[in-house]
DOZAMAR-343504 format. One record per residue (C-alpha): residue number from 1; x, y, z. Coordinates in nm, 4 decimals, padded with zeros to 6 digits, always signed. Layout:
! DOZAMAR-343504
NODE    i        px        py        pz
NODE  NUM         X         Y         Z
...
***
This chain:
! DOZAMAR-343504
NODE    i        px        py        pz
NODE    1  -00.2338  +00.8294  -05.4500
NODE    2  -00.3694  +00.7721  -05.0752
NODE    3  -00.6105  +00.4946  -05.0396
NODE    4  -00.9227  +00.5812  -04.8561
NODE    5  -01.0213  +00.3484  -04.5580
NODE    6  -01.3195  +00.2881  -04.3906
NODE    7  -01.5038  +00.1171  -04.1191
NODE    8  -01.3938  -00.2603  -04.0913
NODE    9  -01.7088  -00.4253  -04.2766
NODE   10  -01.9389  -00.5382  -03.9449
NODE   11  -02.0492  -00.8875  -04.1041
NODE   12  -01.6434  -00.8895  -04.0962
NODE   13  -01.6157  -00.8760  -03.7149
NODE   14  -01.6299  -01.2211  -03.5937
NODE   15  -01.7826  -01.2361  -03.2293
NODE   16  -01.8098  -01.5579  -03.0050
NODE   17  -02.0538  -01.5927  -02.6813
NODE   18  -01.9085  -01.8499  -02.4778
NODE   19  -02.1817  -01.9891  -02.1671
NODE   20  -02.5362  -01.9426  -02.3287
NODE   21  -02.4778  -01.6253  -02.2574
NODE   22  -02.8609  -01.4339  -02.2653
NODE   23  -03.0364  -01.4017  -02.6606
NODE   24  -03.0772  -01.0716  -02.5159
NODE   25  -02.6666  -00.9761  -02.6772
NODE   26  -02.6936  -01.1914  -02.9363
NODE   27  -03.0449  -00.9636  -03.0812
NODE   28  -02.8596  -00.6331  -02.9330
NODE   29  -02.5080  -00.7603  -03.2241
NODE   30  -02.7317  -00.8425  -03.4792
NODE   31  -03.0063  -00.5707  -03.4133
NODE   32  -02.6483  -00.3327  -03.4706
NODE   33  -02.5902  -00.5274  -03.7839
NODE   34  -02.2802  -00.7719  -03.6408
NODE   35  -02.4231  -01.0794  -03.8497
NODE   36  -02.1194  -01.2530  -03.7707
NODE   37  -02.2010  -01.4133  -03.3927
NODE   38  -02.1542  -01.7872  -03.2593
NODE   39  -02.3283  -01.8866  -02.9511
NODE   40  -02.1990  -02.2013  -02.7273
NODE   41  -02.3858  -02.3061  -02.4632
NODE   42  -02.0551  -02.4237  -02.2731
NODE   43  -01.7269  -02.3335  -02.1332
NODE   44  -01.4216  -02.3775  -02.3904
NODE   45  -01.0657  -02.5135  -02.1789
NODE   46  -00.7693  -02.3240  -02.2916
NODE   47  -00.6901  -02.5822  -02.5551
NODE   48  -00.9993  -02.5084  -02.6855
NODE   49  -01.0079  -02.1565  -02.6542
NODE   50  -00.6710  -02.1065  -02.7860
NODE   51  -00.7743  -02.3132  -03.1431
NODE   52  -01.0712  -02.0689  -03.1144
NODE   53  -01.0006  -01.7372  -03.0636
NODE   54  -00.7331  -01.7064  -03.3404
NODE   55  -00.9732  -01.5003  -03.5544
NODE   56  -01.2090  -01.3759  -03.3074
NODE   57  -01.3139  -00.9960  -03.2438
NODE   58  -01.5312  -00.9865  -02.9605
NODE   59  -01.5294  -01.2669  -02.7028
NODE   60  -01.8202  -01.3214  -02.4593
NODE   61  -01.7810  -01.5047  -02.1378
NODE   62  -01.9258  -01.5719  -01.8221
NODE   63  -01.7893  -01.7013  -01.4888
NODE   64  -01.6046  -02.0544  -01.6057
NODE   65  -01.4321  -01.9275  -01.8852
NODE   66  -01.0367  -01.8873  -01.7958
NODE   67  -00.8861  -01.6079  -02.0060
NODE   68  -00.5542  -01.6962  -01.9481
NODE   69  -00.2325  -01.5384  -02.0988
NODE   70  -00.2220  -01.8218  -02.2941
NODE   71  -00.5544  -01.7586  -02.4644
NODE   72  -00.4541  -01.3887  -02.5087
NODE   73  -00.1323  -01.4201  -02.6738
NODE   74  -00.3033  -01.6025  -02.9319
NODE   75  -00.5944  -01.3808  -02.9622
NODE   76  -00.4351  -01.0991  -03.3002
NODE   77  -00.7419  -00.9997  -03.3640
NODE   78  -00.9484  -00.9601  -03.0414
NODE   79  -01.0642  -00.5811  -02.9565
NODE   80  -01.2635  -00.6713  -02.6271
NODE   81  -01.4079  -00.9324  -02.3677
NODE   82  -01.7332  -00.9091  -02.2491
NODE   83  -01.8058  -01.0366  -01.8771
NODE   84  -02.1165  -01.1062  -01.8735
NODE   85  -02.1720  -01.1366  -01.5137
NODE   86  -02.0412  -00.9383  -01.2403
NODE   87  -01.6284  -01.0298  -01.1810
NODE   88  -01.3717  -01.0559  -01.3728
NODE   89  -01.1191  -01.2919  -01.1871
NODE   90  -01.1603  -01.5224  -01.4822
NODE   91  -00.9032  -01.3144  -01.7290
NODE   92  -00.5538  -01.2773  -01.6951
NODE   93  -00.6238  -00.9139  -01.6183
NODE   94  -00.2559  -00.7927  -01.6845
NODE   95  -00.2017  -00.9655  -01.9551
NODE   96  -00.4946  -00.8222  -02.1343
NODE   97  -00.3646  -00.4774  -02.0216
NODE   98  -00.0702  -00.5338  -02.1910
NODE   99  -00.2212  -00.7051  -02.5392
NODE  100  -00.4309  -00.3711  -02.5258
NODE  101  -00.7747  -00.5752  -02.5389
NODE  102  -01.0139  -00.3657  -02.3475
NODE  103  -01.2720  -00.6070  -02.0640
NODE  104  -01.5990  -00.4940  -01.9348
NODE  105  -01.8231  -00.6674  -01.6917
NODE  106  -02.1442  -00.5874  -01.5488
NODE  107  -02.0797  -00.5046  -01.1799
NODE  108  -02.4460  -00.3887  -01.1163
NODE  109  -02.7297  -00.5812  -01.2938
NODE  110  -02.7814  -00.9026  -01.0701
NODE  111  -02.7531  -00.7101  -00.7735
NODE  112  -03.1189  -00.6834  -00.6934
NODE  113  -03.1561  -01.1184  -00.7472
NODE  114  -02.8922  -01.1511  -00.5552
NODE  115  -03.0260  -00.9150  -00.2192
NODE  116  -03.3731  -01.0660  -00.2701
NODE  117  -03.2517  -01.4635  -00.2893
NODE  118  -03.0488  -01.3632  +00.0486
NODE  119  -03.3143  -01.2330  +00.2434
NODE  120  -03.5334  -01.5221  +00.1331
NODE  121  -03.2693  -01.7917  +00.2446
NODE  122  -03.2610  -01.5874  +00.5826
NODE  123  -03.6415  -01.6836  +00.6385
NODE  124  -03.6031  -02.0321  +00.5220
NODE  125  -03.3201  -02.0868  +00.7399
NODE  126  -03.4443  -01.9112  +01.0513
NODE  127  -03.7567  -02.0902  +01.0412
NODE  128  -03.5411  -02.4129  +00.9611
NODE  129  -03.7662  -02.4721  +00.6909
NODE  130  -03.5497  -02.7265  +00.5125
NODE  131  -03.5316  -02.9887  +00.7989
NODE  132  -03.9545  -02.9516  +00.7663
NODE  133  -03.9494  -02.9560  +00.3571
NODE  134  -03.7284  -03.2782  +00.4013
NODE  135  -03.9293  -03.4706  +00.6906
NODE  136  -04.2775  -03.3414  +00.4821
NODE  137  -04.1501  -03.5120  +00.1432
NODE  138  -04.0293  -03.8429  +00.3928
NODE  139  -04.4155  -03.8639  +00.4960
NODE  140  -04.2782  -03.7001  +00.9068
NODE  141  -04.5013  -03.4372  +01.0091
NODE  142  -04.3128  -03.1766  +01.2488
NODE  143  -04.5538  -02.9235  +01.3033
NODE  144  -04.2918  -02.7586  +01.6296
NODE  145  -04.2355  -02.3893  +01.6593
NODE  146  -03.8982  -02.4975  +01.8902
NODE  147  -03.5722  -02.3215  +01.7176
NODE  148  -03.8114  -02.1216  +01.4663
NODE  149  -03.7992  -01.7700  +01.4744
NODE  150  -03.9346  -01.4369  +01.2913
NODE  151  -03.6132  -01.2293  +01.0983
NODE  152  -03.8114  -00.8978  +01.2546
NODE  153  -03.5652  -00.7516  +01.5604
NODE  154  -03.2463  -01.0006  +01.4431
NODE  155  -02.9265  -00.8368  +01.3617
NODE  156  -02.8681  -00.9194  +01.0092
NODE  157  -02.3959  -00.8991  +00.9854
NODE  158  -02.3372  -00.8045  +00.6164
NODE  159  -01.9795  -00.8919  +00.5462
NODE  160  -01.8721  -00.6694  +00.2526
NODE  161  -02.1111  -00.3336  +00.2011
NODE  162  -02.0398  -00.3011  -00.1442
NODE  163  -02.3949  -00.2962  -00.4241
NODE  164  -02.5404  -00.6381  -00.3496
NODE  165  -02.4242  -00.5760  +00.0971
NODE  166  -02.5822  -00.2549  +00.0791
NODE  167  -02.8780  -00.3491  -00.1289
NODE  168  -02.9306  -00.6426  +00.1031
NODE  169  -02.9284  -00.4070  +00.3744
NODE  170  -03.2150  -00.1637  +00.2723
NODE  171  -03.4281  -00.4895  +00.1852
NODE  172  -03.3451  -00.6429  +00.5699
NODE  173  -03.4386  -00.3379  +00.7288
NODE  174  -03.7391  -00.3187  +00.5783
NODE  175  -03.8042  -00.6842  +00.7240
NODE  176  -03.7509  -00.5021  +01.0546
NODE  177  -03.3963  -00.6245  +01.1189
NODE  178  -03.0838  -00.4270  +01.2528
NODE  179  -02.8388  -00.4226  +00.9899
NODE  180  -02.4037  -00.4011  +01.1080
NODE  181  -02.1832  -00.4019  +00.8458
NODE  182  -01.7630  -00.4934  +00.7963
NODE  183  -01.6011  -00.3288  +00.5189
NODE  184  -01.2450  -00.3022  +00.4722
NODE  185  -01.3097  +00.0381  +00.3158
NODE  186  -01.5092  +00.3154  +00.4599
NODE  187  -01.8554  +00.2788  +00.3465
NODE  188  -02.1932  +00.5302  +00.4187
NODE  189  -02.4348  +00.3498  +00.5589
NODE  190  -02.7904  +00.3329  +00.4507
NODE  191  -03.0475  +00.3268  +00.6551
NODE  192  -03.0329  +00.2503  +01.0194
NODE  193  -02.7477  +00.0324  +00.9290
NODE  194  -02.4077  +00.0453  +01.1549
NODE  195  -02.0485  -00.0039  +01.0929
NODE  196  -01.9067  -00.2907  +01.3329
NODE  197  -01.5316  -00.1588  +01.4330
NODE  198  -01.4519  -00.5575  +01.3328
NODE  199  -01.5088  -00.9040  +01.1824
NODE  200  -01.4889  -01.0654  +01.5206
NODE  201  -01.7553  -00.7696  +01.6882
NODE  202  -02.0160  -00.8239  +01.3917
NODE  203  -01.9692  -01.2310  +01.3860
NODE  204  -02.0443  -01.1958  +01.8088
NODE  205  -02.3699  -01.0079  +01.7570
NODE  206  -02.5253  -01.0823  +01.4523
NODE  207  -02.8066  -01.3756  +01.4066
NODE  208  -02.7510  -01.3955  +01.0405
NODE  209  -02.4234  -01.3436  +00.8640
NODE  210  -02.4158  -01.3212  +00.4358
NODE  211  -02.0861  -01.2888  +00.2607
NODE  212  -02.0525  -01.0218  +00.0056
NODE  213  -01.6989  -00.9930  -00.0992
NODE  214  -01.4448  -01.0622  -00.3389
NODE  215  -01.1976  -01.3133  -00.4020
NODE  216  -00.8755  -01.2234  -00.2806
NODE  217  -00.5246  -01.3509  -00.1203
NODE  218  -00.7495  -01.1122  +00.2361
NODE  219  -01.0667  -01.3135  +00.1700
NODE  220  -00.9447  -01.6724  +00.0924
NODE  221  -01.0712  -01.8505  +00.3863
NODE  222  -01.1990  -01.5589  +00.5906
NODE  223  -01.4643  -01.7598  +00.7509
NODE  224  -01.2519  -02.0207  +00.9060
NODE  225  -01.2214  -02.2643  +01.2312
NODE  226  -01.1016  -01.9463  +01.4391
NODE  227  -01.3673  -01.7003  +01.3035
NODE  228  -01.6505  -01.9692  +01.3844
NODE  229  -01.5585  -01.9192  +01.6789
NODE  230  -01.6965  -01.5876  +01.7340
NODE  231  -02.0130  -01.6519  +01.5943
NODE  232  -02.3104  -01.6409  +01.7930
NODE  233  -02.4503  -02.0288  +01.8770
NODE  234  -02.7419  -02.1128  +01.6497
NODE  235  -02.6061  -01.8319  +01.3930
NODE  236  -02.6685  -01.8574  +01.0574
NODE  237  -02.4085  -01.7965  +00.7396
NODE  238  -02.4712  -01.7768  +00.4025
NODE  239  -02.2426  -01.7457  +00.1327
NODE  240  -02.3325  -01.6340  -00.1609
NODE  241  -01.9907  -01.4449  -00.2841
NODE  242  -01.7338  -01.6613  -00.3450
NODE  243  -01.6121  -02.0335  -00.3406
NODE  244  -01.2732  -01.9816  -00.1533
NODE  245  -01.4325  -01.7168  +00.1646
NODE  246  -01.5173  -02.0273  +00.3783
NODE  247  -01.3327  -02.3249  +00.4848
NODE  248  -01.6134  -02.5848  +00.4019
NODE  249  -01.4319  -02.8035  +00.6274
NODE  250  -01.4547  -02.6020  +00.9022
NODE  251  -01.8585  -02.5194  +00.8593
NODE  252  -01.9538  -02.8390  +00.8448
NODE  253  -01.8061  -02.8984  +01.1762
NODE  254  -01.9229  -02.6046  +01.3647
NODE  255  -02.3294  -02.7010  +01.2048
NODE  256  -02.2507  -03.0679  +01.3587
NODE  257  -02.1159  -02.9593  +01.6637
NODE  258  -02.4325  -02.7675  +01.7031
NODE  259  -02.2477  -02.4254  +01.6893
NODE  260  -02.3605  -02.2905  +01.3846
NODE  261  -02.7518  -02.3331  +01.3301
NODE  262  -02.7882  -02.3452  +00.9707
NODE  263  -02.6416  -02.2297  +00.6420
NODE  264  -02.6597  -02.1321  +00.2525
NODE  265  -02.3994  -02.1720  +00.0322
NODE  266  -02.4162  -02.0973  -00.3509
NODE  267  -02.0091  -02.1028  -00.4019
NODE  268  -01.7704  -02.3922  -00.4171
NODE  269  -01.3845  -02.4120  -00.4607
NODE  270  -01.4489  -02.6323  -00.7595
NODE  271  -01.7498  -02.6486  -00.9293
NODE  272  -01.8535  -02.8619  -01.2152
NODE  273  -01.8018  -02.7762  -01.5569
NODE  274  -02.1816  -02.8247  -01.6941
NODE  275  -02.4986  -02.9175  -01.5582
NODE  276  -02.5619  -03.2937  -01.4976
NODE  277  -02.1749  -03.3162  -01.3734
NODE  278  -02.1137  -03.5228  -01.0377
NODE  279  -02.1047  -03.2359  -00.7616
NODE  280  -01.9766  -03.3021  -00.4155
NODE  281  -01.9212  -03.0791  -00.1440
NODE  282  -01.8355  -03.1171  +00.2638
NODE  283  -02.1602  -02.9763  +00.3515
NODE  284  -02.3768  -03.2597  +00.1937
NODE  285  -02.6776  -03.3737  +00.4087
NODE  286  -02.6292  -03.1797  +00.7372
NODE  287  -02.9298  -03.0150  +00.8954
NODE  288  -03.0682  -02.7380  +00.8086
NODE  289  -02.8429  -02.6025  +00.5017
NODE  290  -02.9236  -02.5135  +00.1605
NODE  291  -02.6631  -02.5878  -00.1166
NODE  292  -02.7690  -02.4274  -00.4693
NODE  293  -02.5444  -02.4342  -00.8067
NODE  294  -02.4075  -02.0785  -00.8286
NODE  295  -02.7548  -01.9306  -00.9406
NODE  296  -02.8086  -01.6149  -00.6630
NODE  297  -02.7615  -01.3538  -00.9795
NODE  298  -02.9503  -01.6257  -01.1908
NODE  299  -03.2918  -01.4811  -01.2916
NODE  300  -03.4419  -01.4168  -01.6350
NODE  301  -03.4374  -01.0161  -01.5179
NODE  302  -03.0708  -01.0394  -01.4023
NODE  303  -02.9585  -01.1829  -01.7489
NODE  304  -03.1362  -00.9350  -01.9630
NODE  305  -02.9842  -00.6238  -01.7350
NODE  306  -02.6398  -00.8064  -01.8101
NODE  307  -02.6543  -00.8846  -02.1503
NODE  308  -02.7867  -00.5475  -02.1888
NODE  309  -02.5320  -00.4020  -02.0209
NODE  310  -02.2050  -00.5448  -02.1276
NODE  311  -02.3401  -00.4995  -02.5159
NODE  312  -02.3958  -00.1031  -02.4922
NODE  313  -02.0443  -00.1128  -02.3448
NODE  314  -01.9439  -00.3494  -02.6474
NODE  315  -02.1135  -00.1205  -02.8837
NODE  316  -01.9424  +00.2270  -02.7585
NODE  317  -01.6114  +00.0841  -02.7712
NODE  318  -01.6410  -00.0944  -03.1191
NODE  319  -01.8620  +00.2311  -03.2804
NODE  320  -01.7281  +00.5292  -03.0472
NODE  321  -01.4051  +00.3848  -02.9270
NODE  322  -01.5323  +00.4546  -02.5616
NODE  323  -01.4054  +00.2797  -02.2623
NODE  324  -01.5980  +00.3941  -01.9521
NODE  325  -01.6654  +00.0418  -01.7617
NODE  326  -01.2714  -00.0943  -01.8365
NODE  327  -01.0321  -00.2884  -01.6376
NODE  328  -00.7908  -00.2822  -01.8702
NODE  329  -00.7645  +00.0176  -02.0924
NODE  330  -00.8020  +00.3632  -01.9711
NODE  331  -01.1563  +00.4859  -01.9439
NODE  332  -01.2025  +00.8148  -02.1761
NODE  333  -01.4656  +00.9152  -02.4404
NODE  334  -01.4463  +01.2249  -02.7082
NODE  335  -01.7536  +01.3380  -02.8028
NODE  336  -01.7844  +01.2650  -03.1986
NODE  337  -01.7044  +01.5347  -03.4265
NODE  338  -01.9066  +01.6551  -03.7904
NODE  339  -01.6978  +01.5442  -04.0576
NODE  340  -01.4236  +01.3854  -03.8527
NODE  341  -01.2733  +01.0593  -03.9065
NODE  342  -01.1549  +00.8752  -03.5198
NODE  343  -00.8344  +00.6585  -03.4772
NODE  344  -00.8197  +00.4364  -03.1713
NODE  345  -00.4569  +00.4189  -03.0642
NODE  346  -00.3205  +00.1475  -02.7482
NODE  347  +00.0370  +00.2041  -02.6902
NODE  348  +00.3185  +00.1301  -02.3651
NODE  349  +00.3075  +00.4338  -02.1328
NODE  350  +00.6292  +00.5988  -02.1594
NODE  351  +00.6970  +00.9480  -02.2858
NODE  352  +00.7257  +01.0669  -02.6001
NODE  353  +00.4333  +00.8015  -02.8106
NODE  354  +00.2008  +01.1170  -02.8329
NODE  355  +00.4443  +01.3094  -02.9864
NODE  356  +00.5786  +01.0847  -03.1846
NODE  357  +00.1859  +01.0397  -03.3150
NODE  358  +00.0984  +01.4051  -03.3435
NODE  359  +00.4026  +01.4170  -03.6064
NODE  360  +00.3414  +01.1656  -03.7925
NODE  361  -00.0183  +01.2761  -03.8664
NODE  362  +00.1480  +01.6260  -03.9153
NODE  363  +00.4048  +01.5073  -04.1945
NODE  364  +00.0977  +01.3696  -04.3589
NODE  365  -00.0784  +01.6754  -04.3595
NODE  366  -00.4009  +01.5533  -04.1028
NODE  367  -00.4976  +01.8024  -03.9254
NODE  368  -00.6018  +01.7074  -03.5842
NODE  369  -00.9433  +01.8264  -03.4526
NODE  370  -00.9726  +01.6365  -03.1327
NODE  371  -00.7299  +01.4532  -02.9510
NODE  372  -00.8007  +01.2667  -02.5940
NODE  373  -00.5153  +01.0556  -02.3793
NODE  374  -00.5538  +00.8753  -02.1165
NODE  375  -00.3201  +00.6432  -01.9090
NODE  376  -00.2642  +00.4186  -01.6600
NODE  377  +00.0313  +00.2608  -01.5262
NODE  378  +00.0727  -00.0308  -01.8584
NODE  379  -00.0683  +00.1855  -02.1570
NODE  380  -00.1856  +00.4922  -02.2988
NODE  381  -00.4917  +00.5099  -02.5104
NODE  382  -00.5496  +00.8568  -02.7413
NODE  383  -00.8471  +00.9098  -02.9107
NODE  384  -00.8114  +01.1276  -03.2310
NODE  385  -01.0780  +01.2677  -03.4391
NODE  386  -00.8901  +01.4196  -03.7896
NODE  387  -01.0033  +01.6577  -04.0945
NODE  388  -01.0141  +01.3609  -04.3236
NODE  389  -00.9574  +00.9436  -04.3807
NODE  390  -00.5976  +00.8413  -04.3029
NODE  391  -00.3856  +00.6748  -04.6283
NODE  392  -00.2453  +00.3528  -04.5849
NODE  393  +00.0644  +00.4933  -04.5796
NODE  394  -00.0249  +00.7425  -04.2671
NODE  395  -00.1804  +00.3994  -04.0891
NODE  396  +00.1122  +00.1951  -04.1567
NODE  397  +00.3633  +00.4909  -04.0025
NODE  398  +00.0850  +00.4875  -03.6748
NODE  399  +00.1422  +00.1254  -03.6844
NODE  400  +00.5560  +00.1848  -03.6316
NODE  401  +00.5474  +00.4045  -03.3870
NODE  402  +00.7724  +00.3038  -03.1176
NODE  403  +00.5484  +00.1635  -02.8490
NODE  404  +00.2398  +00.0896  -03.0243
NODE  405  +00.0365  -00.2264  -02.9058
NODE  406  -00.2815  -00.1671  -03.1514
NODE  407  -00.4178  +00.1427  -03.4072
NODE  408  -00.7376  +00.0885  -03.5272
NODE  409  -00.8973  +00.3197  -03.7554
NODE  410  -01.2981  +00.3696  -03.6386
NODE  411  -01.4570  +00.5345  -03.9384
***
């Protein structure tokens, strides 16, 4: 006699928010009936996160959080991560590939705080507005227009013309600015803006430079003693991308030499684990610089877009078995079927797994009303809707199938 199975019970489905993530995904979980969610306010370390995750589901992060192999391996249970911010250089990205655990981010939803904080450092800076705040609060008055300038008819060098560089963009030119941009990749520009044929021809003619690219082995240290060199004297660069782009080192020598005429930075090699943790940093009391804690994406608006965000993508995958938005598992969705019953199958990509599948459904007499595979270079994921609810006996044959990393039976 077959044993009918259904959804796994949601009050079942254990999911931890790591980072005070935003009450906006915690309502969204239990608003979708998910009664079972933890919220920290704090990073876990790997010990921690390894005694943790054991029999967690869904696992929330943001930035600090280091999903490391480690943490994965001992993960059994755990469907998806949850990036609730916009990279996702904080998970072992490969290794979650190949445990099958699906990771969305949220590559969009700061973008606007991000482009507006920039453009309102550019003002502050140009105007050298922080050497004026400081003497004002010291009781100096220094009412001198010398060195203080308007952003309209400056040439504004976006490094990196991805969603925040190009949003950044439209907002300079409204300011009146001239907008050049460096991309690796080719990129349409908006606007009036202008592709520079290099780094070193936008760092010569721009006024402003902002930072808007990744971390990788090509950006580690791409603003270094030799590429201050080309900047324009009395340029300003801000940073608001990532810790490792600039050689601190190296800044704070051009600004004291006089070369460089001010800067923002938001991004530090190491930053502190929590608030109220010692913080130190080369570019500590020089002129006209503005150091802030990793907040340019940090606005009430920016956390609700993001919390919103990553949870629909939560929600499709753990109701719909949908991936659109993955790094890890291929993106696909089947549209549902009337009186269908999905299985979610992760498996190696070599030949022969959807075979083997097909047949063992077959020999249990499922018939197969919609079927969707998609790969990438790791693992295969298939979608399949069938006539009626699998028997323990068909799951536990899905389950052996050579290859197989995870089956999980949606409704």
């Amino acid at each position: 006699m077959e044993v009918q199975k259904t959804s796994y019970p949601k009050e079942k489905i254990r999911i931890l928010f790591l980072e005070n993530i935003s009450d906006t995904a915690v309502k969204n979980f239990r608003n979708h009936e998910y009664s079972n969610v933890e919220k920290i306010t704090k990073a876990l370390t790997e010990d921690e996160l390894v005694k943790e995750i054991k029999d967690v589901h869904i696992l929330g992060i943001r930035s600090k959080t280091q999903v490391t192999k480690r943490v994965l391996d001992a993960a059994k249970k755990l469907q998806a991560i949850g990036c609730f911010c916009i990279g996702v250089n904080q998970v072992d990205l490969r290794a979650a590939t190949k445990n099958g655990v699906v990771v969305f981010n949220a590559p969009y939803s700061n973008t606007r705080s991000v482009a507006e904080l920039v453009i309102g450092l550019s003002i502050l800076l140009i105007r050298r507005i922080p050497d004026k705040n400081k003497a004002a609060h010291e009781g100096i008055w220094l009412k001198d227009a010398r060195n203080s300038f308007e952003l309209r008819g400056k040439i504004l060098g976006i490094i990196g013309y991805g969603n925040i560089g190009s949003q950044v963009s439209v907002l300079a030119e409204a300011m009146g600015m001239k907008v050049i941009f460096y991309d690796v990749e080719t990129k349409l520009p908006l606007g009036n803006a202008e592709d520079a044929k290099s780094l070193k021809e936008l760092l010569s003619r721009s006024d402003i430079v902002t930072l808007h690219v990744p971390e990788t082995s090509q950006t580690q240290n791409l603003i270094n003693r030799s590429n201050l060199k080309y900047f324009k004297k009395g340029a300003i660069l801000i940073n608001y991308a990532r810790g490792e782009v600039v050689d601190l080192e190296a800044l704070r020598k051009a600004i004291t030499d006089g070369n460089i005429g001010g800067a923002a930075v938001d991004v530090f090699p190491l930053e502190p684990e929590k608030n109220g943790d010692r913080f130190q940093t080369p570019l500590q009391d020089l002129p006209n610089v503005i150091l802030t804690p990793h907040i340019g994406g940090s606005t009430e608006e920016a956390q609700q877009n993001i919390g919103e965000d990553v949870s629909i993508k939560l929600f499709n995958y753990l109701e719909k078995g949908i991936t659109f938005g993955s790094h890890t598992v291929p993106a696909l969705a089947l549209p549902p079927q009337e009186g269908s019953h999905r299985i979610l199958h992760i498996h190696k990509n070599v030949p022969g797994v959807l075979s083997e599948i097909n047949t063992t459904l077959s020999k249990n007499n499922i018939n197969i009303l919609g079927q969707y595979l998609k790969t990438n270079d790791e693992i295969g994921y298939v979608v399949l809707d069938v006539d009626r609810q699998i028997s323990a006996k068909a799951l536990h044959l899905l389950k052996e199938v050579k290859q197989t990393i995870k089956v999980r039976i949606l409704y």
